[in-house]
ZAMARGU-4260 file (C-alpha; in steps of 0.2 Angstrom, whole numbers, plus 5000, padded with zeros to 4 digits):
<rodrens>
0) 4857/4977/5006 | 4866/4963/5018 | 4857/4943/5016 | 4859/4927/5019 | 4861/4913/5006
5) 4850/4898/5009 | 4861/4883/5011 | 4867/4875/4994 | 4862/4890/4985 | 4877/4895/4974
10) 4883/4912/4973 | 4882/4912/4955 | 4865/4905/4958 | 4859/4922/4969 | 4867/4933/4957
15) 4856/4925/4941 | 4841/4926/4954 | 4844/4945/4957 | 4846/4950/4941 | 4830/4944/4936
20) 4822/4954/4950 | 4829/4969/4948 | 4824/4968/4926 | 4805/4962/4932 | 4806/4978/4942
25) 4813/4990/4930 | 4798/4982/4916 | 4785/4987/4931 | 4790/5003/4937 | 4799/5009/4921
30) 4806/5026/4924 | 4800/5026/4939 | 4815/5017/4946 | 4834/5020/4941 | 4838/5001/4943
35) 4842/4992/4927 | 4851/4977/4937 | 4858/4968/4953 | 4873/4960/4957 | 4876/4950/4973
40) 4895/4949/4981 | 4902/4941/4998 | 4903/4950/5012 | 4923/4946/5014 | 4925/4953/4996
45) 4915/4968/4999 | 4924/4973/5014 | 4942/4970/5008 | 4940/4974/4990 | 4949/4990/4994
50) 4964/4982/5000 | 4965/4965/4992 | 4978/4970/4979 | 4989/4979/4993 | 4989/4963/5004
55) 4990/4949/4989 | 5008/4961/4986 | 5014/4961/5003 | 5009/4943/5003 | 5022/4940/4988
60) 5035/4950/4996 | 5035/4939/5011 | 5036/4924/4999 | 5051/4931/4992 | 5060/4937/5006
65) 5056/4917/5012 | 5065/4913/4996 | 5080/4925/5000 | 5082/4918/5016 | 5081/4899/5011
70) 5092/4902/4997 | 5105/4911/5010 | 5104/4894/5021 | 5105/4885/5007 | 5121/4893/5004
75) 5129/4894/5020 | 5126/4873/5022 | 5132/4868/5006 | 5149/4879/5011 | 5150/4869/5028
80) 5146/4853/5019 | 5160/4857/5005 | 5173/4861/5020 | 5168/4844/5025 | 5171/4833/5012
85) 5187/4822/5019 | 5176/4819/5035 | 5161/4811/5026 | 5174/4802/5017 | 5182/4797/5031
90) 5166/4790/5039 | 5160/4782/5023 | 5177/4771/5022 | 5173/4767/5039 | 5158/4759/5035
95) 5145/4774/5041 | 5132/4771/5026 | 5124/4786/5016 | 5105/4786/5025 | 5119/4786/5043
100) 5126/4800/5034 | 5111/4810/5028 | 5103/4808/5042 | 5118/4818/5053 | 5112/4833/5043
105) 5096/4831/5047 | 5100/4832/5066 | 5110/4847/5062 | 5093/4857/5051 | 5081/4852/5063
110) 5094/4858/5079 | 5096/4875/5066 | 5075/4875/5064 | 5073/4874/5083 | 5085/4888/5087
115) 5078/4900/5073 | 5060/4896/5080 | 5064/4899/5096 | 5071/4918/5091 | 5058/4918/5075
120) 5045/4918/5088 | 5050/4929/5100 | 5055/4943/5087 | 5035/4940/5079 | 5028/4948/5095
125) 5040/4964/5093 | 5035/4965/5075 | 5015/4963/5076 | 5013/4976/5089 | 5026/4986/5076
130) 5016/4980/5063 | 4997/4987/5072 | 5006/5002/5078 | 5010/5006/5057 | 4994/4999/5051
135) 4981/5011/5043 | 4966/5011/5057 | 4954/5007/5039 | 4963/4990/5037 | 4950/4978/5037
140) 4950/4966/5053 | 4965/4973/5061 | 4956/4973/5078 | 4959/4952/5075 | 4977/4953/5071
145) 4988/4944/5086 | 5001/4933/5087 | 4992/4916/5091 | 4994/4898/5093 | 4987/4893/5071
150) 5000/4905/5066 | 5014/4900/5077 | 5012/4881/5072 | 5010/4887/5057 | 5025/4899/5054
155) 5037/4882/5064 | 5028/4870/5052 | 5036/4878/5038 | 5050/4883/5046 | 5054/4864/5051
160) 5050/4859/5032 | 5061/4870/5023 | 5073/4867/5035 | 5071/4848/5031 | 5070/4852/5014
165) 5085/4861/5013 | 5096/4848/5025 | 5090/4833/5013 | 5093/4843/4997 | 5113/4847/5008
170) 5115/4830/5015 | 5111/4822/4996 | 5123/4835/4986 | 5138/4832/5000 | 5137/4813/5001
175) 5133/4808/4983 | 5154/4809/4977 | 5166/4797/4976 | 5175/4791/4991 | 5191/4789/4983
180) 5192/4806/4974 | 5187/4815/4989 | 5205/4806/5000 | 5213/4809/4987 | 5225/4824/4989
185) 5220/4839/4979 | 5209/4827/4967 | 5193/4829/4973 | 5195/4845/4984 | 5198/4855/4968
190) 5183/4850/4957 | 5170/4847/4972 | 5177/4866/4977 | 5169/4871/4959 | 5156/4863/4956
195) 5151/4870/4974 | 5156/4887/4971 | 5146/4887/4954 | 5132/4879/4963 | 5134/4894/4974
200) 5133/4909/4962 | 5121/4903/4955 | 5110/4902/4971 | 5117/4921/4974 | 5111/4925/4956
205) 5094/4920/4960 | 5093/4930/4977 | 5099/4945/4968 | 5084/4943/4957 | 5072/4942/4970
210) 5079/4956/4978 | 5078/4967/4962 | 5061/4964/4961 | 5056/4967/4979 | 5067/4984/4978
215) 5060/4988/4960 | 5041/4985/4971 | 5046/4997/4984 | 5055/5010/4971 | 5038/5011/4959
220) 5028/5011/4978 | 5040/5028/4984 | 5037/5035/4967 | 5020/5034/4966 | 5019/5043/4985
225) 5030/5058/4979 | 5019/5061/4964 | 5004/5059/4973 | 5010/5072/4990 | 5014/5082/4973
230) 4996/5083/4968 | 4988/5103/4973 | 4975/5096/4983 | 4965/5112/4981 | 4963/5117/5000
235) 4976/5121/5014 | 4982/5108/5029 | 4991/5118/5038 | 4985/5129/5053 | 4968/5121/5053
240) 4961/5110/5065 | 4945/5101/5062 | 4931/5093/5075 | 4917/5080/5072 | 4901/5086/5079
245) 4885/5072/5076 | 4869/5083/5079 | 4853/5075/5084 | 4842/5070/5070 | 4831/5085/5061
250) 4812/5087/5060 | 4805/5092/5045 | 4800/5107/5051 | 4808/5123/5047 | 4809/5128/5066
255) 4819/5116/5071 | 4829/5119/5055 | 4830/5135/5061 | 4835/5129/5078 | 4850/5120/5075
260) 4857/5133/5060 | 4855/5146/5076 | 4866/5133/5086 | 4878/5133/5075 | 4878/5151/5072
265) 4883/5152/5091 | 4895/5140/5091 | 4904/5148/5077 | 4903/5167/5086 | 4911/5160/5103
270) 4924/5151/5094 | 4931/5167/5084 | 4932/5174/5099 | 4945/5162/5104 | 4963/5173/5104
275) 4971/5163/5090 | 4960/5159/5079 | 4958/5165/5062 | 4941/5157/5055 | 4929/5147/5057
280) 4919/5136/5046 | 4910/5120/5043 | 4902/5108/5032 | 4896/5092/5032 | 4912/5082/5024
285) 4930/5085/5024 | 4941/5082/5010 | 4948/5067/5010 | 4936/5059/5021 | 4921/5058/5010
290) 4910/5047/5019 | 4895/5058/5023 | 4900/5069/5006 | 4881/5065/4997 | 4882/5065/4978
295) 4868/5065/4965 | 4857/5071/4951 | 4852/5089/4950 | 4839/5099/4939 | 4841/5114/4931
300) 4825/5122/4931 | 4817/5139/4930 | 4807/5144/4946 | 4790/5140/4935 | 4797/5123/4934
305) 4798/5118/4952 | 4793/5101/4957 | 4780/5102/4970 | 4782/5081/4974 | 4798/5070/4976
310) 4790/5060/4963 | 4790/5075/4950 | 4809/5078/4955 | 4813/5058/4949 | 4803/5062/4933
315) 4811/5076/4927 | 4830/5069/4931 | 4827/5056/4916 | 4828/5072/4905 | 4849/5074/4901
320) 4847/5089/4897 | 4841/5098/4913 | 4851/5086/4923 | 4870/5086/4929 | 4879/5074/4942
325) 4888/5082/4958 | 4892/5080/4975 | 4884/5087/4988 | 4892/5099/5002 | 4883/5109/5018
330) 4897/5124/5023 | 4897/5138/5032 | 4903/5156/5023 | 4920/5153/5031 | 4923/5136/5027
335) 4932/5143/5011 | 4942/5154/5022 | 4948/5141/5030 | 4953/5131/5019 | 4959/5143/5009
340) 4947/5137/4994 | 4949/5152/4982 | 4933/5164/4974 | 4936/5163/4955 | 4918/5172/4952
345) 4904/5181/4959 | 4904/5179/4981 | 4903/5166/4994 | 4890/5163/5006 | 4886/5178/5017
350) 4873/5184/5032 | 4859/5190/5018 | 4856/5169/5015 | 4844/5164/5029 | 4834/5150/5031
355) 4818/5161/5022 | 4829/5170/5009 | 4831/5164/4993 | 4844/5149/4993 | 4860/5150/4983
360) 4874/5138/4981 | 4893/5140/4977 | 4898/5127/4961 | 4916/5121/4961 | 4927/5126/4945
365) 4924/5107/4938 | 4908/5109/4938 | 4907/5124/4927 | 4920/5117/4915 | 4908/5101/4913
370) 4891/5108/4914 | 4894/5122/4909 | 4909/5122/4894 | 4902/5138/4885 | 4890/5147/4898
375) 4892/5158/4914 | 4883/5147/4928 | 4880/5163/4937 | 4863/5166/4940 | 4857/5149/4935
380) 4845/5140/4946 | 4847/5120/4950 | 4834/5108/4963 | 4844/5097/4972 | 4831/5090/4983
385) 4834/5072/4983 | 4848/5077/4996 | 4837/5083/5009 | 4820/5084/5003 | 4821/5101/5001
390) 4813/5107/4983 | 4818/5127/4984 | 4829/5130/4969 | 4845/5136/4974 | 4853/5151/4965
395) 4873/5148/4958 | 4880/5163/4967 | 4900/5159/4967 | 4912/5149/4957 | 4925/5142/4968
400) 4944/5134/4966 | 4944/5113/4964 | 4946/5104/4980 | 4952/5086/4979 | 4936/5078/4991
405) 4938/5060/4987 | 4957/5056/4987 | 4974/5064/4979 | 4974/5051/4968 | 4956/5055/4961
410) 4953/5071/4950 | 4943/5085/4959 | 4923/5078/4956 | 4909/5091/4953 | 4903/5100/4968
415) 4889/5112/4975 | 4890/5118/4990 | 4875/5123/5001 | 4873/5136/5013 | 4871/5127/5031
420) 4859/5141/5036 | 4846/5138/5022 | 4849/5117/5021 | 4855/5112/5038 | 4860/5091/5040
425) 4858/5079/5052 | 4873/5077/5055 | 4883/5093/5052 | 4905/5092/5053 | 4912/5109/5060
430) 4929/5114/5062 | 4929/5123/5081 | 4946/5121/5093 | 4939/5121/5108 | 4931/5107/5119
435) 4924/5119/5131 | 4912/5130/5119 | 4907/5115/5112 | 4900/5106/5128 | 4892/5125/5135
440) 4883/5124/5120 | 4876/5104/5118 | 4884/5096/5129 | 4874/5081/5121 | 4886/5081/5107
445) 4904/5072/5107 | 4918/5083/5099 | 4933/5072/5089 | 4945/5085/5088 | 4958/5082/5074
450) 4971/5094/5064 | 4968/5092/5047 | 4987/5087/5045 | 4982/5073/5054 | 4970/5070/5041
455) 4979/5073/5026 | 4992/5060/5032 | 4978/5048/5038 | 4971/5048/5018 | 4989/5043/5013
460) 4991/5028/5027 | 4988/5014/5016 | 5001/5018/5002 | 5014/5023/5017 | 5010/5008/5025
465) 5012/4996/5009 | 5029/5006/5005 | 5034/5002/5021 | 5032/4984/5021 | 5040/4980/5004
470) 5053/4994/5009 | 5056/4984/5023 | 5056/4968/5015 | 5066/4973/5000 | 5080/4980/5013
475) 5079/4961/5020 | 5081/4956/5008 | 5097/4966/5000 | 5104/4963/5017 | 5103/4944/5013
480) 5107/4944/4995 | 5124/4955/5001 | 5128/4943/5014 | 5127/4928/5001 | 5137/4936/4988
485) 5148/4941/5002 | 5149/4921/5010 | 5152/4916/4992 | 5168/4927/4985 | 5175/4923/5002
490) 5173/4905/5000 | 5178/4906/4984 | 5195/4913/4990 | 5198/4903/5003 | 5196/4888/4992
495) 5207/4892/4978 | 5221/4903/4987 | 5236/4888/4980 | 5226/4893/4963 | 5229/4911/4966
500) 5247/4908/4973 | 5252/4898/4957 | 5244/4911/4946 | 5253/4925/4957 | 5269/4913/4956
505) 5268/4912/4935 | 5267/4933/4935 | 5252/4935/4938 | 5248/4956/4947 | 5241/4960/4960
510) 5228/4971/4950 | 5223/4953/4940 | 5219/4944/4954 | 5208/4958/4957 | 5200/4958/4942
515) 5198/4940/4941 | 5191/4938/4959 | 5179/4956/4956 | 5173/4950/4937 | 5169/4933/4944
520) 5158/4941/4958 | 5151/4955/4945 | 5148/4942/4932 | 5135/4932/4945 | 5129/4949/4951
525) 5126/4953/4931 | 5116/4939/4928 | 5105/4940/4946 | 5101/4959/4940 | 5097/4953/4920
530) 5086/4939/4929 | 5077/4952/4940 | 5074/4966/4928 | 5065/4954/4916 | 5056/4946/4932
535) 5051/4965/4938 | 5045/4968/4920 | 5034/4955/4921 | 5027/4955/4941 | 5026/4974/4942
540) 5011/4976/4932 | 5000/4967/4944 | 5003/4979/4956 | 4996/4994/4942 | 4980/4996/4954
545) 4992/5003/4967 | 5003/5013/4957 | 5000/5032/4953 | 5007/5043/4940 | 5021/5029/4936
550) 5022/5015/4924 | 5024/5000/4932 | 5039/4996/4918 | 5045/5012/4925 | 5063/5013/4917
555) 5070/5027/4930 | 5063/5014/4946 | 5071/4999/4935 | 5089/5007/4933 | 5090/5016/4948
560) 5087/5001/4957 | 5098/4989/4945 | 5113/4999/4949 | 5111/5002/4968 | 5111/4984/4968
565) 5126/4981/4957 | 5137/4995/4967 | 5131/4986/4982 | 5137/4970/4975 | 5153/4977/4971
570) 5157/4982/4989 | 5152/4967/4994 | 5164/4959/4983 | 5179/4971/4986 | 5183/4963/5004
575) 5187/4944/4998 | 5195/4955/4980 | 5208/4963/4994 | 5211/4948/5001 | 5214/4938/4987
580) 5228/4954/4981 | 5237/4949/4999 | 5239/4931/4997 | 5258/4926/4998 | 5262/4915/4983
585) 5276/4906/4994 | 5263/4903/5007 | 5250/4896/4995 | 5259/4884/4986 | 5262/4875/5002
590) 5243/4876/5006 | 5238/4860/5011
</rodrens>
C-alpha cells in the first residue's frame, strides 16, 4: 500500500498511527483477518533496501582509494619540497617571508588540481558509461546515473580542497626549519632528509593498510561468489532457453480455462516439432527469478472437508495442524525435463490430468522432509485455493528433486507444483525457442526470448558487480600503495647514498646494504599490513549481509591477501635495494 504523509506528520508519528489500525482491526475481525500489525517505511528505503549495504561498501571503498591517492600526493610533495630545502633557504635569507613562501605552493596545488580535473573529468565519462554497461539492470535508479554538472563541481570542489589541504599541510612542514641549518652544508640536509623519509614511511604504512583492507573486501567478496557458483542449484542451465509469454487476463469460467490450457497445448506440440529441440515445458516462474513464484498457506483436507467458500478456506488455515506453507508453481509435464528436475517418487504430470480430472500436484523434496518428516505425502490431498480461487483438492502424485527458486544463496523453499492444464494462470511463463510459432499462435502476446545461462548469470549481477568495484578499487589502490613505497626507498637512496658509501667505505657488503635498505622497506611494509589486518578485522563485519559461506574474519582472505601484499612490497623494494648495492663508495663520499 503506497501514501502520502500529510505535511509535518512524522514518520515515527504514521507508524504509531498504523499500528493502532491494524490492532483495532485484528480486535474487530478476529480470525477473520491475518493482520496482527503495520508498519510504515519511506519509499527510498523500500526501494534500495536490497542494495543499501552493497552501495554504503562501494561508497567506503571510494573513500579509501581517495585516501590512497591523497596520501600518494602527499608523498610525492613532501619529496619535492625536501629536494628543495636550500632554495626556500635561499629565498627566506633574501627576505621572501613564510605566507610569500607558502603561498608558491599553493600556486603549484591549485596548478596540480587544475590539471588532474581537467583529465579527472574526461576519464569520469569513460567510466560511467563503463560503470552502466557493468551495472545489474535491478540497480535502483540506474536510468538517472550520468555524468552531470552537481557531480562535476562536486568531484573539483573536493579535488581543489584536498589539493589545498595538502599544499598548506607541504608548504608549512617545508618552511617551518631553520634557515641557518638548512645552508649549512650537510647539517640540515641530513636530519630534514630523516625526518622526511620517516614522515614518508609512515604515510606509505598507512596506504598499505588501506590497501589491505580494500583487498581483504574484494578477497571475502570472490570468496563468497565461488561458494555461491558452488551451490547445486537443483535444475540445469545449460541447453535451455526460456521465453516470457504474458497471456490476457482469465474469466472465471472453466471454458476459457480450457481455452487458454488448449493454447498452450498447441504451442508446446509445434514447438517440439522444431528440429533441435529436446523438450518443452512451462510454468509460471523461473528459478531465480521469483517474482510471479506465488506462496502461501495450504490445507490438508479429506475430499469430505472441502471448503465450498473462500471464507471457509481462511477459517480452516488458522488450524496448524491441517495447514503448511509453500510456494506456488503452474508447469507443464516437461518442465521437469527440461530442467532436469529429478522424479524421486511416484510420476509427474501426464496427459490423464485435464482440466475435469481429478487435480494432482508434484511436492518438492523440502516439502516432504518439513511436512511430512515421518509420513509418505503420496496420495495426500491439499486445497490451495487462495492462489487461484480454485477449491478442487489436489492429489500429491510425485515427489520431485529441490530446486533453488528464490536465490543460490537461499535454501531450496517448499514447493507444489500444479498442473497448467487443470490451474491455468494469467499470466503463464513458457519456455518455447521460436519467435515465429509463437506469433501464429497469438500474435497478441510479446515473446522475451532468454537462455537460461543468461539467467543464471543475471541472479548473480549484483555480487559480480560489487566484486568488481572493490576488485577494481583495491587494484588502484595497490598500484598506488606500490608506487609510494617505491617513491619512498628510492628517495631514501638517493638521500643517503654518502651514508651508504661511508658504510660501504668502513666494510660494509654489498649483501648489507641490501638488507638494510630491504629491512627498512619491509619493516614499513610490516607495520602498514599489522595496521590493516587489525583495520579489516574490525570493517569487514559490516559487510556480513553481503557475504556468503565465509566469515568476514575469514583467516585464509586475511593471509592470502597479507602476503600478496608483502611480496608485492618487496619487489617494489628490490629496485632502489639493487641500486643502493651499486653505489661507488669513492663516488659517494664526494657526493655534494
Amino acid at each position: 500500500v503506497f501514501g502520502r504523509v500529510r505535511e509535518g506528520v512524522a514518520l515515527s508519528q504514521a507508524r504509531a498511527e498504523l499500528s493502532a489500525i491494524a490492532h483495532r482491526l485484528k480486535q474487530q475481525y478476529g480470525q477473520d483477518i491475518d493482520m496482527t500489525d503495520a508498519a510504515a517505511d519511506r519509499l527510498r528505503d523500500a526501494m534500495t533496501s536490497n542494495i543499501r549495504a552493497a552501495l554504503l561498501l562501494l561508497l567506503g571503498a571510494v573513500s579509501f582509494l581517495l585516501l590512497v591517492a591523497c596520501a600518494n600526493v602527499a608523498n610525492l610533495l613532501l619529496a619535492q619540497a625536501a629536494r628543495r630545502d636550500r632554495e626556500l633557504a635561499i629565498r627566506a635569507a633574501l627576505g621572501a617571508d613564510r605566507r610569500r613562501l607558502v603561498w608558491q605552493f599553493l600556486i603549484e596545488s591549485a596548478l596540480l588540481c587544475t590539471i588532474s580535473a581537467i583529465i579527472g573529468a574526461l576519464a569520469a565519462r569513460w567510466g560511467v558509461n563503463l560503470l552502466l554497461a557493468l551495472a545489474p539492470r535491478n540497480l535502483p535508479r540506474l536510468d538517472a546515473i550520468s555524468l552531470n554538472m552537481p557531480v562535476l563541481l562536486f568531484a573539483v570542489g573536493l579535488s581543489c580542497v584536498m589539493a589545498t589541504a595538502l599544499g598548506t599541510f607541504t608548504a608549512m612542514r617545508a618552511t617551518s626549519g631553520d634557515v641557518r641549518d638548512a645552508l649549512a652544508e650537510g647539517g640540515r640536509q641530513q636530519i630534514g632528509s630523516q625526518r622526511a623519509q620517516r614522515f614518508g614511511q609512515t604515510i606509505v604504512a598507512g596506504q598499505l593498510a588501506i590497501t589491505l583492507v580494500l583487498l581483504v573486501g574484494a578477497g571475502l567478496l570472490g570468496r563468497s561468489l565461488v561458494r555461491v557458483l558452488s551451490v547445486e542449484p537443483g535444475f540445469r542451465t545449460e541447453h535451455v532457453v526460456t521465453m516470457d509469454l504474458i497471456f490476457a487476463p482469465l474469466g472465471d469460467k472453466d471454458a476459457e480455462k480450457a481455452l487458454q490450457a488448449n493454447k498452450l497445448n498447441n504451442l508446446f506440440a509445434r514447438l517440439r516439432a522444431i528440429p533441435g529441440v529436446e523438450a518443452v515445458g512451462g510454468a509460471n516462474a523461473l528459478p531465480l527469478v521469483s517474482d510471479f513464484l506465488a506462496d502461501g498457506t495450504f490445507l490438508i483436507l479429506n475430499p469430505r472437508d472441502i471448503p465450498t467458500r473462500m471464507e471457509d478456506f481462511e477459517r480452516l488455515s488458522h488450524n496448524p495442524s491441517i495447514t503448511g506453507y509453500a510456494d506456488y508453481c503452474v508447469a507443464s509435464e516437461d518442465y521437469f525435463r527440461v530442467l532436469a528436475i529429478p522424479l524421486l517418487r511416484g510420476r509427474l504430470f501426464d496427459d490423464r490430468d485435464v482440466l475435469n480430472s481429478n487435480h494432482v500436484a508434484v511436492i518438492n523434496d523440502a516439502l516432504a522432509r518439513t511436512r511430512w518428516p515421518n509420513e509418505d505425502p503420496l496420495g495426500k490431498t491439499i486445497e490451495f485455493g487462495n492462489m487461484d480461487g480454485d477449491l478442487r483438492l489436489l492429489t500429491i502424485v510425485g515427489i520431485v528433486g529441490d530446486a533453488r527458486n528464490h536465490s543460490l544463496e537461499a535454501p531450496p523453499s517448499p514447493t507444489v507444483y500444479v498442473n497448467y492444464r487443470q490451474r491455468p494462470q494469467s499470466a503463464d511463463r513458457v519456455i518455447p525457442p521460436a519467435r515465429e510459432i509463437v506469433r501464429s499462435v497469438d500474435p497478441d502476446v510479446p515473446p522475451q526470448f532468454r537462455t537460461f545461462a543468461q539467467v543464471f548469470t543475471s541472479s548473480l549481477a549484483l555480487r559480480r558487480f560489487n566484486l568488481t568495484l572493490v576488485l577494481a578499487f583495491g587494484g588502484t589502490a595497490l598500484l598506488l600503495a606500490v608506487a609510494g613505497i617505491y617513491g619512498v626507498m628510492a628517495y631514501s637512496v638517493a638521500r643517503r647514498t654518502r651514508e651508504i658509501g661511508v658504510r660501504m667505505a668502513l666494510g660494509a657488503a654489498r649483501g648489507d646494504v641490501l638488507r638494510l635498505v630491504l629491512g627498512q622497506g619491509m619493516w614499513t611494509t610490516g607495520i602498514g599490513v599489522a595496521i590493516g589486518i587489525a583495520g579489516s578485522l574490525a570493517l569487514t563485519r559490516t559487510m556480513e549481509s553481503l557475504l556468503f559461506g565465509v566469515s568476514p574474519t575469514d583467516a585464509v582472505t586475511l593471509a592470502g591477501v597479507a602476503l600478496l601484499l608483502a611480496g608485492v612490497s618487496m619487489l617494489a623494494c628490490w629496485i632502489p635495494s639493487r641500486r643502493a648495492m651499486r653505489v661507488d663508495p669513492i663516488v659517494a663520499l664526494r657526493y655534494e
